[in-house]
C-alpha positions in Angstrom: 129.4 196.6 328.8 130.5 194.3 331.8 129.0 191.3 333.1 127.4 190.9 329.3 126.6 187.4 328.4 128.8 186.2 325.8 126.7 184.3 323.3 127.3 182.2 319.9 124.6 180.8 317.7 124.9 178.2 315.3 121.8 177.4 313.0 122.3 176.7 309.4 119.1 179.1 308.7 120.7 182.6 308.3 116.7 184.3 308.7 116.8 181.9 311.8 120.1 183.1 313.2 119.0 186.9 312.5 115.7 186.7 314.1 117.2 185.3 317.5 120.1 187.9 317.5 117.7 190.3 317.3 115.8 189.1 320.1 118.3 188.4 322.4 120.0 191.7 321.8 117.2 194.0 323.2 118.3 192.6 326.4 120.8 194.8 327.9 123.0 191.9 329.4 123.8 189.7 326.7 125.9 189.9 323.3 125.5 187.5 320.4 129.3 187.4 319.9 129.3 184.7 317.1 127.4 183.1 314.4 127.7 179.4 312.4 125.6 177.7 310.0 126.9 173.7 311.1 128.9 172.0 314.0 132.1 172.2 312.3 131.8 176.0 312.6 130.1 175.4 316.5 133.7 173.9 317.4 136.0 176.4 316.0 133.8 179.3 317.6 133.7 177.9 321.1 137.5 176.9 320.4 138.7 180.4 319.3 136.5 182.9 320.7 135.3 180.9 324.2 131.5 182.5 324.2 130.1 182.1 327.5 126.7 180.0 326.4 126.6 178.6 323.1 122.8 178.1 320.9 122.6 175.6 318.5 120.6 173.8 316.3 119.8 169.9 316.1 119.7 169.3 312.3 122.4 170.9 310.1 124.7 170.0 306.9 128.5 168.9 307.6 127.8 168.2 311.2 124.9 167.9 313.2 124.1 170.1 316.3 124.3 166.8 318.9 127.4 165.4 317.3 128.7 169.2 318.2 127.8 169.2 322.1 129.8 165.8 322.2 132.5 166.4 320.9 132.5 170.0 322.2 132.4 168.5 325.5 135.3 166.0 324.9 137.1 169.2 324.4 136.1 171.0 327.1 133.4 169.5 329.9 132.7 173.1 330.8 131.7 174.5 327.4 127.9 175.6 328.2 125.5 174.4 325.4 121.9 174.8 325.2 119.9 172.9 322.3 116.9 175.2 320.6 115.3 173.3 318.0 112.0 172.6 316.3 112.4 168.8 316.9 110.0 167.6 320.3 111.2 163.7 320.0 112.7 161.8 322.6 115.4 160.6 320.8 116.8 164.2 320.2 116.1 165.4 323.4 117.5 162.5 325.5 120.6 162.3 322.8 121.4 166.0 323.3 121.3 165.3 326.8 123.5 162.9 327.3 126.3 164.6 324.9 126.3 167.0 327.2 123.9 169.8 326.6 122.6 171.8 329.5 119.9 173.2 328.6 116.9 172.2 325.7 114.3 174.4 324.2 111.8 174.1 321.3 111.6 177.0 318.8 108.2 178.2 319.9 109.4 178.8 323.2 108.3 182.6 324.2 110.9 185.1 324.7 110.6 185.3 328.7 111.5 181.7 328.9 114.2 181.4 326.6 116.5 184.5 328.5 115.6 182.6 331.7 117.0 179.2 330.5 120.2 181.4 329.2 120.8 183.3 332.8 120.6 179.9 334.2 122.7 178.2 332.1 125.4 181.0 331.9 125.4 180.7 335.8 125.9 176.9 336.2 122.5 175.3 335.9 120.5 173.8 333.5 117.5 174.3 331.8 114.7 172.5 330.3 111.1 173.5 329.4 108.0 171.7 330.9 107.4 169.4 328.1 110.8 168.7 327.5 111.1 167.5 331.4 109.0 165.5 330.9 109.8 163.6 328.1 113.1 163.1 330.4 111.4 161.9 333.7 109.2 159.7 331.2 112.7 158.1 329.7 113.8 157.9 333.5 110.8 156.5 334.8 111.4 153.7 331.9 114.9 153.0 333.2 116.6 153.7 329.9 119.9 154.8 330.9 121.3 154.1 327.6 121.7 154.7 324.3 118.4 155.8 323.3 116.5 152.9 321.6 116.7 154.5 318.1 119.1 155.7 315.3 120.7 158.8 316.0 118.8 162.0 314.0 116.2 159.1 312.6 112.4 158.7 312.9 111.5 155.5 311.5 107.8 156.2 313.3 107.5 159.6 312.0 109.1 160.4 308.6 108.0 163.6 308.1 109.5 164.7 311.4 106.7 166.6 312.6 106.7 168.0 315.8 104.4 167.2 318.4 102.4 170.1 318.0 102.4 169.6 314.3 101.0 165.9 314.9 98.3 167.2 317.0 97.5 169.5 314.4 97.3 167.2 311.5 95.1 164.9 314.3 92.5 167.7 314.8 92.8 168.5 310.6 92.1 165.3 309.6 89.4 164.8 312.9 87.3 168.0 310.2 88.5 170.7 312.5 88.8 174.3 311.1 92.1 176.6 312.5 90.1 178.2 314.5 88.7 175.2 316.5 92.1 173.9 316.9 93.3 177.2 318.0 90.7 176.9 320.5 91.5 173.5 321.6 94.9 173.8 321.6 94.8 177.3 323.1 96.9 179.0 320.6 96.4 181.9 318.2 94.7 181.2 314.9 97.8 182.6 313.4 100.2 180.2 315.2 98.2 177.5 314.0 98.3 178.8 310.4 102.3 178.6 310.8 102.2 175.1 312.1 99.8 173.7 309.2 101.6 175.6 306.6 105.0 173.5 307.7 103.3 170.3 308.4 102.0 170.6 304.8 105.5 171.7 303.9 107.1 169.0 305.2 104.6 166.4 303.9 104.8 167.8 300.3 100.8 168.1 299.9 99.6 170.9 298.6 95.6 170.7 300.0 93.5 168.8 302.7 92.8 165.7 300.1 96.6 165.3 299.5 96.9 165.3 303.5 94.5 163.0 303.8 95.7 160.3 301.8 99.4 160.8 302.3 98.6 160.6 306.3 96.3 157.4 305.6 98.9 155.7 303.1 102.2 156.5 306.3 99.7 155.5 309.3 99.7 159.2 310.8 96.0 159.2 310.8 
């Protein structure tokens, strides 16, 4: 079909990669093209098969999704890249950014939002969810035109690298609240909030509230 949007994804989850083809191929309009599993394979894709908008991931063995964008963009200024990850800290965001990324979206984004920020990439403009705009007017605002003030890929404040939704979570967990309260405070599904908590726990290595507790108490998260 003509006109299709041309589209590589590179995610080093292959359940990841298949559950995003999937969804962007019931639109009629665009065509996942390509797939890659770490940055090395993101350059030799946009290099040898020129997709119009490559997806890729932040964190990923061999090379890392922003250490991609850059030097994709060495190569090529006009290589279109948008950033979906998991990952809702300024560093990343502002780092993507300024390797050259052109468009930034959490993996919770809902399906009407990501094909927008797609279409507007593929035609010139970027693309950035609320949150994540303002997490760049915030760095703005603070006049930090530079390097961001932390390691690349690091969070020395948050060493589980939970996401902000997962931090609110653990806050309202530890505050006594059931999932159903926090799906009510947070104005999500009972069943999203299941999936947050279960990779919060996951990525804390605690097994029951207790364990949260007192690993969250012992790394100042509480």
């Amino acid at each position: 079909m003509k006109n299709q949007i041309r589209i590589a994804l590179v995610d080093d989850h292959k359940l990841v990669r298949n559950g995003i083809k999937s969804l962007l191929e019931e639109e009629y309009d665009i065509e996942v093209i390509a797939e890659g599993a770490n940055g090395l394979e993101a350059l030799e894709i946009m290099k040898n098969q020129s997709p119009d908008v490559l997806i890729i991931d932040v964190r990923m063995p061999e090379m890392n999704g922003i250490e991609a964008v850059s030097k994709l963009q060495e190569i090529d200024p006009t290589f279109k890249i948008i950033v979906l990850s998991m990952h809702d800290s300024e560093d990343y965001i502002i780092q993507s950014i300024k390797a050259g990324a052109r468009g930034y979206l959490l993996k919770d984004t809902d399906k009407k939002e990501f094909i927008k920020a797609i279409h507007v990439v593929n035609n010139g403009g970027k693309y950035f969810s609320g949150d994540i705009s303002n997490v760049i007017v915030s760095n703005f605002l603070k006049g930090n035109s530079g390097t961001p003030k932390s390691e690349p890929i690091t969070q020395a404040s948050n060493p589980f690298e939970l996401t902000k939704k997962e931090k609110q979570i653990l806050s309202l967990i530890l505050s006594g609240k059931t999932n159903i309260e926090i799906s009510q405070v947070l104005k999500n599904s009972k069943r999203t909030i299941e999936a947050h908590r279960f990779n919060l726990m996951k990525k804390m290595n605690v097994k029951n509230l207790i364990e949260l507790s007192t690993k969250a108490t012992e790394y100042g998260l509480n």
